[in-house]
VMD Tcl script that draws the C-alpha trace (Angstrom):
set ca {
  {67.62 112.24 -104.31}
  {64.29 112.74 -104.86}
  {63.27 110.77 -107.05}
  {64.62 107.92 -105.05}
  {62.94 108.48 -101.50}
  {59.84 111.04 -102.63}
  {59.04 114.55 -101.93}
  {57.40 114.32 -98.17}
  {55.33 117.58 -96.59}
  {57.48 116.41 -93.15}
  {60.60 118.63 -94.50}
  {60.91 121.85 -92.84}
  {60.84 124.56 -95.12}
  {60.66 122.82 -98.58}
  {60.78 121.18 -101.04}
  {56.89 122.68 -101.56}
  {58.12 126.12 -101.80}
  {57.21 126.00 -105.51}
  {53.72 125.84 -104.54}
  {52.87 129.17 -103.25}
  {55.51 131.78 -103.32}
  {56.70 132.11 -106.95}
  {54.46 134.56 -109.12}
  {54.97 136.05 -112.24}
  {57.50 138.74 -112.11}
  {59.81 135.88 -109.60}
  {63.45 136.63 -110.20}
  {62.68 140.31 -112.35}
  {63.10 143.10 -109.84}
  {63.45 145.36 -112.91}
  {61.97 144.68 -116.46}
  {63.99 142.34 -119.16}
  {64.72 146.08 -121.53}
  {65.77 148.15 -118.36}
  {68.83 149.83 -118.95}
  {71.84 149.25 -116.96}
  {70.27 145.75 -115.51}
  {72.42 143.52 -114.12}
  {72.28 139.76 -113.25}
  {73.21 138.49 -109.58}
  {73.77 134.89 -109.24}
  {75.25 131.71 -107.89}
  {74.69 128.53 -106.18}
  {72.76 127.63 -103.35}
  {75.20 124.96 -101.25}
  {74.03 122.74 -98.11}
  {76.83 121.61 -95.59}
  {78.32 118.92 -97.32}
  {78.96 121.28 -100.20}
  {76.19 119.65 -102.07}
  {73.83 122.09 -104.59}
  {70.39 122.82 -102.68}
  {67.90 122.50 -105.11}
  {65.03 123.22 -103.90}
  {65.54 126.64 -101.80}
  {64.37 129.88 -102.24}
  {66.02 133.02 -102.47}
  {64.53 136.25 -101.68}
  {65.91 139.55 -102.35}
  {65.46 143.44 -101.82}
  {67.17 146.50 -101.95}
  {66.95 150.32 -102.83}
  {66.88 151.62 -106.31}
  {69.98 153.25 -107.89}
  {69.71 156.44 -105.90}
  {69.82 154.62 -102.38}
  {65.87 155.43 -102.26}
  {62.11 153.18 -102.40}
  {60.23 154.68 -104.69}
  {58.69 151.89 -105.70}
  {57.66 150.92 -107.95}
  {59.17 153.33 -110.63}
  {62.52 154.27 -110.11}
  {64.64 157.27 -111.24}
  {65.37 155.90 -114.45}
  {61.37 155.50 -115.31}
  {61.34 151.73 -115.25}
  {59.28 149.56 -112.97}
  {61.47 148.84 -110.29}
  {60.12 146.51 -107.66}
  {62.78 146.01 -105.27}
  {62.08 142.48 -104.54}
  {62.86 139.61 -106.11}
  {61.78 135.90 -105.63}
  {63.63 132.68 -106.91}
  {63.80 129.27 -106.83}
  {66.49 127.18 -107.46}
  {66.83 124.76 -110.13}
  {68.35 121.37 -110.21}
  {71.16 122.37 -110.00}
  {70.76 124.82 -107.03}
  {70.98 128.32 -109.26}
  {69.19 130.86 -108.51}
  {69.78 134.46 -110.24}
  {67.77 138.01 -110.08}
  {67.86 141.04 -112.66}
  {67.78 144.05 -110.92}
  {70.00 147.45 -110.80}
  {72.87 147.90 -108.27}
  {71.49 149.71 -105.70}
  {72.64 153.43 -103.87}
  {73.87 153.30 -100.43}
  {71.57 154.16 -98.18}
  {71.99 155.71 -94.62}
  {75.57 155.60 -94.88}
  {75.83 151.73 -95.74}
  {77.84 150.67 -98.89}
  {75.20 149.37 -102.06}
  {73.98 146.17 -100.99}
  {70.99 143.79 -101.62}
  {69.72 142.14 -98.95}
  {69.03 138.03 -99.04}
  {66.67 136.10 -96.94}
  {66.91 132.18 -98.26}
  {64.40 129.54 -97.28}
  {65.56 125.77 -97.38}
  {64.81 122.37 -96.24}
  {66.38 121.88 -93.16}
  {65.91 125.29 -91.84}
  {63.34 126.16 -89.48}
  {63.31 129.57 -90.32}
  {64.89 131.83 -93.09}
  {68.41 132.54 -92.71}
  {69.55 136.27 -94.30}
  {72.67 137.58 -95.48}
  {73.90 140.65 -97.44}
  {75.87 140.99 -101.30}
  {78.11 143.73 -101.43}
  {79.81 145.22 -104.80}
  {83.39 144.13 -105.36}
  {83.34 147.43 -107.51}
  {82.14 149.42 -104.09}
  {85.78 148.80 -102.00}
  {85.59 151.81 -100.04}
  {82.29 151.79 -99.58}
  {82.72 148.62 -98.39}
  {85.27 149.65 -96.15}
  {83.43 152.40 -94.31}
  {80.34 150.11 -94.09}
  {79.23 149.54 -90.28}
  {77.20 146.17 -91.23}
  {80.00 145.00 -92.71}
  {82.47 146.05 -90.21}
  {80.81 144.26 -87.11}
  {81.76 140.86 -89.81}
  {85.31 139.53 -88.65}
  {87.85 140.78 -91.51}
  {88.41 137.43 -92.47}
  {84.81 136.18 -93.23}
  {83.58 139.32 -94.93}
  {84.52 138.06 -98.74}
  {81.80 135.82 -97.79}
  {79.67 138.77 -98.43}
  {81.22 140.00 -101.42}
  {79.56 139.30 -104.87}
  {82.65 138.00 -107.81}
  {82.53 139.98 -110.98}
  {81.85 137.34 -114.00}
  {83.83 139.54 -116.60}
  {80.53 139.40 -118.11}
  {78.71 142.21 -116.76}
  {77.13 139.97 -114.04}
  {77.60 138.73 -110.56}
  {78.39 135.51 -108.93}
  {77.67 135.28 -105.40}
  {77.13 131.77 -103.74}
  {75.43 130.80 -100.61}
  {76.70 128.43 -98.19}
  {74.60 127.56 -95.61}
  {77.47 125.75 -93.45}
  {80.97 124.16 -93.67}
  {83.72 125.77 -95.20}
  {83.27 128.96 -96.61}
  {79.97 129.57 -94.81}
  {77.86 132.51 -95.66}
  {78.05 135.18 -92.86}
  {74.00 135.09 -92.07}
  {73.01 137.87 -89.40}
  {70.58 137.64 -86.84}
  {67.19 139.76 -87.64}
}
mol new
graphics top color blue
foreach p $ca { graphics top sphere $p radius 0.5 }
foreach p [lrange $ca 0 end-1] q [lrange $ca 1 end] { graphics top cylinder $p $q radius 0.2 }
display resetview
């Protein structure tokens, strides 16, 4: 779309969000060679259940043992516990990072914050583990979601050692966002 009506700086948040916030580390919270890394992906969607593709997605978290020592972690990598990514074309984004500890009493989760055109403001959400069931269960965030919205929430295990979680920012499906 646009290359058929141009890129114009009237848009809300983007589509010049490539021009200032991505730096070098981006979309590495944790080094390419850190053990145990995992990847956390998906697809950023708009209401019509179109790909965004030029959003943002921000995360950040605790390290594996639910603390913020950054930035080494208990493992002895560089751990920065943010992570910043654009999407691409397509609207993918994806992080490597470690699955983080729970932390006062919450299940593991990485916290999102995604900036798009269209929004006036960021819009944030939460990825939980599908591996982290009770956890998940005995989470307060998560219980204050109605039951039947709350797989929004859930990152999908690829079989692959990675995880798929896609936003939607409205229609069917939508992404539970909260209000910070």
């Amino acid at each position: 779309m646009t290359d058929r009506l141009g890129l114009t700086p009237s848009q809300t948040v983007g589509p010049f969000l490539s021009l200032g916030l991505p730096w070098p580390d981006g979309a590495d919270v944790v080094d390419d060679d850190t053990p145990d890394a995992i990847r956390i992906g998906g697809i950023v969607f708009d209401g019509a259940g179109e790909p965004v593709f030029d959003a943002v997605v921000e995360t950040w978290q605790a390290d594996p043992s639910g603390g913020f020592d950054h930035p080494d972690s208990p493992t002895g990598t560089t751990f920065r516990g943010f992570g910043r990514c654009p999407t691409d074309g397509d609207g993918h984004w994806e992080v490597r990072t470690l699955k983080p500890g729970p932390v006062d009493g919450q299940a593991p989760h990485v916290d999102v914050s995604v900036f798009a055109r269209g929004l006036l403001d960021r819009v944030v959400t939460r990825i939980y583990f599908p591996d982290e069931a009770d956890a998940n269960a005995a989470d307060p965030v998560l219980a204050t979601v109605p039951a039947e919205r709350r797989a929004t929430l859930v990152a999908v295990d690829t079989g692959l050692g990675d995880l798929r979680f896609d936003i939607r920012l409205q229609g069917e499906g939508e992404t539970v966002f909260f209000t910070v």
